[in-house]
C-alpha positions as CSV (number, residue, x, y, z in Angstrom):
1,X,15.3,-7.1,-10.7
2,X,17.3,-4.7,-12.8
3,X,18.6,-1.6,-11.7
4,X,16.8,0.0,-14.7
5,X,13.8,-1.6,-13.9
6,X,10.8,1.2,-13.1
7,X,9.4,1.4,-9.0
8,X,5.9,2.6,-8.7
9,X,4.6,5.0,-5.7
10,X,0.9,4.6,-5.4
11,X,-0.3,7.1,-2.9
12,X,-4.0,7.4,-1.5
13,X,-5.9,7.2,1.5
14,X,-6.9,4.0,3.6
15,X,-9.8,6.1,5.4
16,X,-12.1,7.0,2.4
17,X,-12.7,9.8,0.7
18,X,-9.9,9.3,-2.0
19,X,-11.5,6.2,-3.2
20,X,-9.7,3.7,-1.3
21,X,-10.4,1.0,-2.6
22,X,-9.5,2.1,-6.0
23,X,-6.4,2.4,-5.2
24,X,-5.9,-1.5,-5.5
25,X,-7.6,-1.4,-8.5
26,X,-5.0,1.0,-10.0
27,X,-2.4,-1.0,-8.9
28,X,-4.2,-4.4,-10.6
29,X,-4.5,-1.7,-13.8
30,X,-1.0,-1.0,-13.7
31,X,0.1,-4.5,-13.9
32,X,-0.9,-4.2,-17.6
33,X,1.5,-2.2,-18.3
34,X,4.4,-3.7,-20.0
35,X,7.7,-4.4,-18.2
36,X,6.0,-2.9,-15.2
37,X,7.0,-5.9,-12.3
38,X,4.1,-5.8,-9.7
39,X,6.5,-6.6,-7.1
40,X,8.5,-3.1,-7.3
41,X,5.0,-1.4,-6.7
42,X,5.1,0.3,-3.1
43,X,1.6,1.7,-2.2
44,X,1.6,4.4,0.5
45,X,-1.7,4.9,2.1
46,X,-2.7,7.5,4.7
47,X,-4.1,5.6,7.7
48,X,-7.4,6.9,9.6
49,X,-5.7,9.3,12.1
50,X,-4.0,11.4,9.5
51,X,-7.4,13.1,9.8
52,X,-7.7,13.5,13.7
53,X,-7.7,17.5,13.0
54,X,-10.9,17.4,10.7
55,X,-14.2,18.0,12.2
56,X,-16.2,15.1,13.8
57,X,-18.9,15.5,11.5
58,X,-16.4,15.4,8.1
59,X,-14.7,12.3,9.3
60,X,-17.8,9.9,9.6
61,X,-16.7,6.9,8.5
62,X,-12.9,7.6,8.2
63,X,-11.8,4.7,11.3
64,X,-14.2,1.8,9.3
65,X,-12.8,2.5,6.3
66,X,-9.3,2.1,7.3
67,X,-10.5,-1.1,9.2
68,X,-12.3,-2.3,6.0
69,X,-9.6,-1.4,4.2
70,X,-7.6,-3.7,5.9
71,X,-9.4,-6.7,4.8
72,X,-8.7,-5.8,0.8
73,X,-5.4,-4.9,1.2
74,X,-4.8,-8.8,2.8
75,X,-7.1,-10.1,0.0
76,X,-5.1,-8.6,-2.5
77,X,-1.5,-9.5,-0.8
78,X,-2.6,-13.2,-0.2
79,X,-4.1,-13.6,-4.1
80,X,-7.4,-14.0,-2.6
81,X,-9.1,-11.1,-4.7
82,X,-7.5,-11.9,-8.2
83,X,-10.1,-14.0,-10.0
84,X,-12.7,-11.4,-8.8
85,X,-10.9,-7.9,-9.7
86,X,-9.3,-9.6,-13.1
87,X,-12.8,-10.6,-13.9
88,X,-14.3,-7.2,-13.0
89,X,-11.6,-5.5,-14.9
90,X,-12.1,-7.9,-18.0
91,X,-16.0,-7.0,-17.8
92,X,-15.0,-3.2,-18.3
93,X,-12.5,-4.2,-20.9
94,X,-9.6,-3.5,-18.9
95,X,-6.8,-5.8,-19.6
96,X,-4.3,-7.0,-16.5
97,X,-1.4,-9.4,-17.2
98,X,-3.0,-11.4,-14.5
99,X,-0.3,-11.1,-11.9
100,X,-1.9,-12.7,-8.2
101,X,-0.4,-10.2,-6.6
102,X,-0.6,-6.9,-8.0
103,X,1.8,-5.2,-5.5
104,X,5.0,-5.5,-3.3
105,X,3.9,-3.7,0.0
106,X,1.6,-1.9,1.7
107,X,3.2,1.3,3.5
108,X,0.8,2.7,6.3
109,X,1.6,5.9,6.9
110,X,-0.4,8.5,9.7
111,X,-0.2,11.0,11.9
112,X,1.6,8.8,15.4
113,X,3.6,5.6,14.7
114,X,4.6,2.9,16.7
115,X,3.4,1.6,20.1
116,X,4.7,5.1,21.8
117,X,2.8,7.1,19.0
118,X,5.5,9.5,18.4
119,X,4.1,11.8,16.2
120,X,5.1,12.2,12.0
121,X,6.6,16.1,11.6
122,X,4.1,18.7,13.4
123,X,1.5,15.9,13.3
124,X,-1.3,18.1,10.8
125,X,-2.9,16.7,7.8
126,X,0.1,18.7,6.0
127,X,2.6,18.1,8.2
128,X,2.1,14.0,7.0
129,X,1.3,14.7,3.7
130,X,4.8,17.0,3.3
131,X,7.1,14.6,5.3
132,X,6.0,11.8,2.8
133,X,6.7,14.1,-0.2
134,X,10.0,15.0,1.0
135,X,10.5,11.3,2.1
136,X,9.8,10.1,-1.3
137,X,11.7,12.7,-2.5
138,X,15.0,12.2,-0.9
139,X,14.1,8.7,-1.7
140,X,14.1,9.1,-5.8
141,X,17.1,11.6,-5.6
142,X,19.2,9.0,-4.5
143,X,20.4,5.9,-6.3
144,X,21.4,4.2,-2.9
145,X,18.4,4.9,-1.3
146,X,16.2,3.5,-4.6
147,X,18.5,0.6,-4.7
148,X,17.7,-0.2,-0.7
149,X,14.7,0.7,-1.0
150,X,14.3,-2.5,-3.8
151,X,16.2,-4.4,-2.3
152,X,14.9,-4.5,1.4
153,X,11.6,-3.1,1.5
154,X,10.0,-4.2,-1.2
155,X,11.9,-7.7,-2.3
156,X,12.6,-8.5,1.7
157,X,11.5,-12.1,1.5
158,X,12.2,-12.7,5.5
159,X,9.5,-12.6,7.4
160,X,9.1,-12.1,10.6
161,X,7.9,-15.5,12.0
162,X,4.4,-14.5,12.9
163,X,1.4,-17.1,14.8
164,X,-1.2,-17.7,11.8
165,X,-3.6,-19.5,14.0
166,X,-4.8,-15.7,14.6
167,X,-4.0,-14.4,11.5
168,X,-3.5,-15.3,8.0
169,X,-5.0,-19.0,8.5
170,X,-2.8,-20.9,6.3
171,X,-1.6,-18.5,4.1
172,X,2.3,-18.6,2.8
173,X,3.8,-16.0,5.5
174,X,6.0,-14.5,2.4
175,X,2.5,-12.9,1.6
176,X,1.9,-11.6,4.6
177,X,4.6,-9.1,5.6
């Protein structure tokens, strides 16, 4: 890719409630666009504990969606969901360029991370959703940073070497990262 070249943030939610789902579509939609490359389009998507500090009874649903959500973000990593969404999208007389893959990666980002949970800023709702402003923030602001960001996170074509008897059954391991 070119320097020059534009880099697209999609941001939503994995649990529901900001359409979820829709956010592949919008990233299918973009690759309309002309001169947009799919594979410089990082989605960011809140993962079900960002919510943890909501009431029981307002987060029905919040853990299956992220674990539904799972399954369509693979589908559209691996290809599998191209003829369907470019069909749907045709039907509504949205046009795609009809790009398989119509993003780079998939970013989870939530309240804990890792195996030792270590919690993201003060671990609130707006303690996640600031630290990935400011994250993307300092990331735009800098040149190096954009550049590496490119370069490495999105374009990384090195897998990690990964058993797909238990996952992603015969599917090229570049799609899988």
């Amino acid at each position: 890719h070119q320097v020059d070249d534009p880099l697209v943030f999609v941001i939503s939610s994995m649990a529901g409630g900001a359409g979820a789902s829709m956010a592949l579509d919008v990233c299918r939609i973009l690759t309309g666009i002309p001169n947009l490359d799919p594979r410089l389009m990082g989605v960011f998507m809140f993962s079900p504990d960002t919510f943890n500090e909501l009431a029981p009874a307002l987060r029905t649903g919040v853990r299956a969606n992220g674990l539904a959500m799972l399954g369509e973000i693979v589908a559209s990593q691996t290809g599998a969901a191209n003829d369907h969404d470019v069909a749907v999208l045709s039907s509504m007389g949205i046009a795609t360029d009809g790009t398989t893959v119509p993003f780079a990666r998939v970013f989870p980002v939530g309240r804990t991370m890792g195996v030792t949970e270590t919690v993201f800023g003060d671990g609130t709702m707006n303690g996640v959703y600031r630290g990935l402003g400011r994250g993307l923030a300092g990331l735009v602001a800098s040149d190096a940073a954009m550049t590496q960001y490119a370069s490495w996170d999105l374009a990384n074509s090195n897998p990690t070497p990964t058993d797909r008897s238990k996952f992603g059954w015969g599917e090229n391991p570049q799609d899988l990262q």
